[in-house]
C-alpha positions as CSV (number, residue, x, y, z in Angstrom):
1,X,0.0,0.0,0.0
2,X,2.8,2.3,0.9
3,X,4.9,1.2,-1.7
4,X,1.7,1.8,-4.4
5,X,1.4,5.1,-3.0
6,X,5.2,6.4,-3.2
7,X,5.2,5.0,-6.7
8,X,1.6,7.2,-7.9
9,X,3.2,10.1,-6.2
10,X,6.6,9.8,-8.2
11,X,4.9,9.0,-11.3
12,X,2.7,12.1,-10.6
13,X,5.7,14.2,-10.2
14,X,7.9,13.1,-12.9
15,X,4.7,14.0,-15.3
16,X,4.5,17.0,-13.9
17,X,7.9,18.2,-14.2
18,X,7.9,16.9,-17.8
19,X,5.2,19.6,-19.0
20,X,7.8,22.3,-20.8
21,X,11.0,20.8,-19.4
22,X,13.5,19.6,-22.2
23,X,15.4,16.5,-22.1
24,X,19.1,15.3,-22.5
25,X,22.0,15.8,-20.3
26,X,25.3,14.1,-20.5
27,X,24.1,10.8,-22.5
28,X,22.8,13.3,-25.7
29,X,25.7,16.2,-24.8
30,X,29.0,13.9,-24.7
31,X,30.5,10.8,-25.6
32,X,33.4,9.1,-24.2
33,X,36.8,10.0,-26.1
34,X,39.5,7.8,-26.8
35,X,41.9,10.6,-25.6
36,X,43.0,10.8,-21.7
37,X,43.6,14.5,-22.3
38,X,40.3,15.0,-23.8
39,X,38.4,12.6,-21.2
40,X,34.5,13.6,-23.3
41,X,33.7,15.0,-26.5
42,X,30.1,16.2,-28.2
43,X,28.7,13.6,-29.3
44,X,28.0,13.1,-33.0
45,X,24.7,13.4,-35.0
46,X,23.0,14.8,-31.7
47,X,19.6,17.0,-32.2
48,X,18.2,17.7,-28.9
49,X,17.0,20.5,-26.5
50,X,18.8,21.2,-23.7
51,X,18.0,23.0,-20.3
52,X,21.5,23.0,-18.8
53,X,23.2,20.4,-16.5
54,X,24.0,22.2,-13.3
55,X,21.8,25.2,-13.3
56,X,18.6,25.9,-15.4
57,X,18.9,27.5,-18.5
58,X,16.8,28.9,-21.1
59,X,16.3,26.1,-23.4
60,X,18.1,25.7,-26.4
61,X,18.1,22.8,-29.1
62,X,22.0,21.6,-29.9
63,X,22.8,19.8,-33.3
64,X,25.9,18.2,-33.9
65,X,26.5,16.8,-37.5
66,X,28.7,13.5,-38.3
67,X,32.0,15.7,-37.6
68,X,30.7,15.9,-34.3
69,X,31.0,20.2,-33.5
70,X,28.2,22.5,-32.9
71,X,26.8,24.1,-36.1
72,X,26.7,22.3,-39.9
73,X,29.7,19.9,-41.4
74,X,31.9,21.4,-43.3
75,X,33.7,20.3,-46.3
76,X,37.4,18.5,-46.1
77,X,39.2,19.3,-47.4
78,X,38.5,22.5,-47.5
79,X,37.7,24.0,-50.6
80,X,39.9,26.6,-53.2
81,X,38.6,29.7,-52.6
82,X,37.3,28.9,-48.8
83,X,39.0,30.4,-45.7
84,X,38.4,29.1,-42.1
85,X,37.8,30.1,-38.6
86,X,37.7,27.2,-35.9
87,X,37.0,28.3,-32.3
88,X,38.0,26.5,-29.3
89,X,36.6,26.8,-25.7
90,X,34.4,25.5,-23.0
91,X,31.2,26.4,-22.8
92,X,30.8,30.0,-23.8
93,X,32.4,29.4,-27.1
94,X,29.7,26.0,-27.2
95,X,27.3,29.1,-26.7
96,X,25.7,27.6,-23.4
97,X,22.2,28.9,-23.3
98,X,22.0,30.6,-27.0
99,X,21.0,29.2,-30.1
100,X,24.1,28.0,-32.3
101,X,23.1,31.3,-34.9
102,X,23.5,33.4,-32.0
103,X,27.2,32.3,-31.2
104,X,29.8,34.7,-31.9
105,X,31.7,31.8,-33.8
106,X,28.7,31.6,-36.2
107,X,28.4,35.0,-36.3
108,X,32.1,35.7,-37.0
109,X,32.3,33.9,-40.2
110,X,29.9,36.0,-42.3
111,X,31.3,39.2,-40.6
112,X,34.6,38.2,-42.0
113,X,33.4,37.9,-45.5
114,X,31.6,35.2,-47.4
115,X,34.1,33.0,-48.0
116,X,34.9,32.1,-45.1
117,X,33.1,29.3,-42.9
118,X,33.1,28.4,-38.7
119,X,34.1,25.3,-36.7
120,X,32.9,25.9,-33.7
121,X,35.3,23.3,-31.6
122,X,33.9,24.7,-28.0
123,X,33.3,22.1,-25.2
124,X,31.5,22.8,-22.1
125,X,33.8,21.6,-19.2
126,X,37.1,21.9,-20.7
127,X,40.3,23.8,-19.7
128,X,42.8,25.6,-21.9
129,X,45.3,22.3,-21.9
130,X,41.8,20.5,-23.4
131,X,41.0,23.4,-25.4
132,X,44.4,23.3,-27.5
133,X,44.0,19.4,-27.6
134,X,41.3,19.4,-29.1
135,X,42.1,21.7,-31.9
136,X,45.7,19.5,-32.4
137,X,43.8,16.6,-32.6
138,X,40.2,17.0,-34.2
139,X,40.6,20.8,-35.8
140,X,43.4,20.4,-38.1
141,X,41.7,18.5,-40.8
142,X,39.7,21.9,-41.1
143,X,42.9,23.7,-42.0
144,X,41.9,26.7,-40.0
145,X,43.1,30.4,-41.2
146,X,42.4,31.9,-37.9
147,X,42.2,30.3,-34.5
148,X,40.0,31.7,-31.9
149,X,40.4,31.0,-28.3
150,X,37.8,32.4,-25.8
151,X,39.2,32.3,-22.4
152,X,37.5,32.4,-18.3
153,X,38.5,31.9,-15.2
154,X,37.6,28.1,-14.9
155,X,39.5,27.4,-17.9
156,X,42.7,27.3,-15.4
157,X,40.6,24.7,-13.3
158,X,41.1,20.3,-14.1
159,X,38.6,19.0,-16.0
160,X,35.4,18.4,-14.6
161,X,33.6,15.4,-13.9
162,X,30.7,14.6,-16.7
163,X,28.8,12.4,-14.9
164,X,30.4,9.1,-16.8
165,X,29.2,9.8,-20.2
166,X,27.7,7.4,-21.9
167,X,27.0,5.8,-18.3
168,X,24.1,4.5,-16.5
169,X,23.6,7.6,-14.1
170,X,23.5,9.9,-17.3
171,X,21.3,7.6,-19.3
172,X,18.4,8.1,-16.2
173,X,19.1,11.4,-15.3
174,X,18.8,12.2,-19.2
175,X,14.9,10.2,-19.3
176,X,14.2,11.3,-15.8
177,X,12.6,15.1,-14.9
178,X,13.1,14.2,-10.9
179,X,16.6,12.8,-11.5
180,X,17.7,16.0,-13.6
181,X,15.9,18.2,-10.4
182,X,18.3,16.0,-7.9
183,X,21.2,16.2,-9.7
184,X,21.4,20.1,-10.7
185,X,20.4,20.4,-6.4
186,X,23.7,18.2,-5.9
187,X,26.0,19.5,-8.5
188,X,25.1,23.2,-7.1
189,X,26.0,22.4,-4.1
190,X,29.0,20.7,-4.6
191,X,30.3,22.8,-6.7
192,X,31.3,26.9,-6.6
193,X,32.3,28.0,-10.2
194,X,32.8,32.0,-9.2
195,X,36.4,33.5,-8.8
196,X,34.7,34.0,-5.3
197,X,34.7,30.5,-4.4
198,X,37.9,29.4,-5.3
199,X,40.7,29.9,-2.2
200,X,43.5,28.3,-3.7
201,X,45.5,29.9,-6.5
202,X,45.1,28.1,-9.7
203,X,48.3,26.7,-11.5
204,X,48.8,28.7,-14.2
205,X,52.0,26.4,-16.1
206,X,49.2,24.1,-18.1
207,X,47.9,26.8,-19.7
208,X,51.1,28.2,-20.1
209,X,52.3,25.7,-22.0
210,X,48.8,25.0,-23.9
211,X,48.9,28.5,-25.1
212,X,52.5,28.2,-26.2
213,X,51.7,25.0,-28.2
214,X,48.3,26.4,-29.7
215,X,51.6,29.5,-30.9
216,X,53.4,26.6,-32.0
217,X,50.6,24.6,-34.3
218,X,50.1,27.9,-35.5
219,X,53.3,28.7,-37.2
220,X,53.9,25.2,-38.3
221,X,49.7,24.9,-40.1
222,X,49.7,28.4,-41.0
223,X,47.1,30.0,-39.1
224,X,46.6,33.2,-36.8
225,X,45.5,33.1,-33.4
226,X,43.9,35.4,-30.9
227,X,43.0,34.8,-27.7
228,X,40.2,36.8,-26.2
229,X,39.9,36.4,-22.6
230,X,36.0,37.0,-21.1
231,X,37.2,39.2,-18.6
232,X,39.7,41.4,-17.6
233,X,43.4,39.4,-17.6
234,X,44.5,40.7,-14.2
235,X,46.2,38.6,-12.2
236,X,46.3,36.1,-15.1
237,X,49.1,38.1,-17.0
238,X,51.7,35.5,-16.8
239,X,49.1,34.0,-19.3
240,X,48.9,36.4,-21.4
241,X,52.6,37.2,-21.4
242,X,53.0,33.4,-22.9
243,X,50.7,33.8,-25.4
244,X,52.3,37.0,-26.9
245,X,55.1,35.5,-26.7
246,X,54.1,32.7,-28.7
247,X,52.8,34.7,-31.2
248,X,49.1,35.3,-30.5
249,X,46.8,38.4,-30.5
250,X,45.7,39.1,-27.4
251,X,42.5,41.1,-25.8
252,X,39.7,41.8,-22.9
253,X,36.2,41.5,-23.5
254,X,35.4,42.6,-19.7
255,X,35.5,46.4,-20.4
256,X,32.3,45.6,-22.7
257,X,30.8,43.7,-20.1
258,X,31.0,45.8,-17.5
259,X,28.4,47.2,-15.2
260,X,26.2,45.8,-18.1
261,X,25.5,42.0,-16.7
262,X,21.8,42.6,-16.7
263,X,21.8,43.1,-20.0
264,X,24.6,40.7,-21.2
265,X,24.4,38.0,-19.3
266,X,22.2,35.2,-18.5
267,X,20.3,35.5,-15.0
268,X,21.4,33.6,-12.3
269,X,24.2,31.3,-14.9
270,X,26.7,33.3,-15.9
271,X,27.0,32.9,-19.2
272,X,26.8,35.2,-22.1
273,X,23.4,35.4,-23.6
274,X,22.6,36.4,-27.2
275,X,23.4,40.1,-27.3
276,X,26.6,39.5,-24.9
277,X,27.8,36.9,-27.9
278,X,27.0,39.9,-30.0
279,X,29.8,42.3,-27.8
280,X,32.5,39.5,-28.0
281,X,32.1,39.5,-31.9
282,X,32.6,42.8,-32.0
283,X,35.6,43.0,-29.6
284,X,37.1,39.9,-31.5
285,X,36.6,41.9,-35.2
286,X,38.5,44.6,-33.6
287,X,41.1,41.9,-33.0
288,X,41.1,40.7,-36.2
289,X,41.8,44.3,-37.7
290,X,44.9,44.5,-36.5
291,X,46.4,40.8,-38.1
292,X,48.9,41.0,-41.0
């Protein structure tokens, strides 16, 4: 009897919590990668709508074609004629929140001219060292022109757990309303992604040396590479003394963002919405302006 009645009132529940509220977490979002560096990538073929994993987002349908990025296939090799802009990240290149149009990687293509097409490369939940991996080992075949790297604070941070892609715990928390409830309650408080709740000084030699290598793929593949860091560099400068050094353009999109996080940003996340893609664009054309 008690059992039966815990069981209706679930099932009443998870029905309830289904009415407007998207599927898909980490079973749709990632697969398993057969690099240790990389530890998940997006999945391939995925076509989905997606209401964040840790925190409640507006919802937002992701499509990844057989090359397995965010946005349409491209042609490989790449065409005569064609020039190339592959972005790397976590998940404000991915464009957490925004629809893949309203990323500034698929906005930066056509404000470059109309030959050239976007590979947006961004993962949610990776670092720089990932960020660079990636690109070495999946965004080469694209033979990029220009190389964009958008950089945060939690870039500097190890790779986050993903919940064992692919694993039994994603599968159910992916077909499950209540589960997703439970598990964005838990990650949140587990979890403090703010400068504000981090005590310990992050380690700044991986990215060091990932920003030196991402230099270093560039001179020998024959692209240009800026990287635009989300907010003011500050204390990070040892960071972005290595990647001058190694050849990049370098620049701040927190001046633009300042004071303006109502308007830029998405409530309660943190993460750029539409028009706050819109101000990176315009800081990273500016970027682009000054290339050889």
């Amino acid at each position: 009897m008690l059992l039966g009645s815990v069981l209706l009132t679930l099932t009443v529940a998870e029905l309830v919590l289904r009415v407007g509220e998207p599927s898909a977490t980490y079973d749709l979002m990632y697969r398993p990668s057969d690099d240790p560096v990389l530890g998940v990538e997006l999945a391939q073929g995925a076509d989905f709508e997606f209401d964040g994993l840790d925190v409640l987002i507006p919802p937002t349908r992701i499509r990844t074609g057989a090359q397995g990025h965010r946005g349409p296939d491209v042609a490989i090799p790449k065409p005569p004629g064609r020039r190339r802009v592959v972005c790397i990240g976590d998940s404000m290149t991915f464009g957490w929140g925004v629809e893949h149009k309203d990323t500034f990687c698929a906005r930066l293509a056509p404000s470059l001219g109309p030959e050239w097409d976007a590979v947006n490369l961004g993962v949610p939940g990776y670092n720089t060292v990932q960020e660079v991996r990636m690109l070495e080992l999946r965004g080469l075949v694209y033979e990029p022109d220009l190389v964009v790297m958008l950089f945060n604070g939690s870039d500097l941070e190890p790779p986050i757990d993903h919940g064992d892609a692919g694993g039994t715990w994603a599968w159910l928390v992916d077909h499950s309303a209540i589960l997703r409830r439970v598990h964005r309650a838990f990650r949140g408080s587990e979890e403090d992604h703010t400068d504000a709740g981090r005590t310990a000084e992050p380690d700044f030699a991986p990215a060091v040396a990932a920003v030196a290598q991402l230099g270093k793929l560039g001179r020998e593949h024959g692209f240009d590479s800026i990287l635009l860091s989300f907010s003011d560099f500050g204390g990070r400068q040892a960071l972005k003394e290595a990647a001058q050094t190694a050849g990049l353009v370098t620049g701040e999109a927190g001046p633009d963002f300042a004071g303006r996080d109502a308007e830029l940003i998405i409530p309660g996340d943190g993460h750029p919405n539409a028009r706050g893609h819109e101000v990176i664009l315009a800081r990273l054309l500016a970027l682009v302006a000054t290339l050889d």
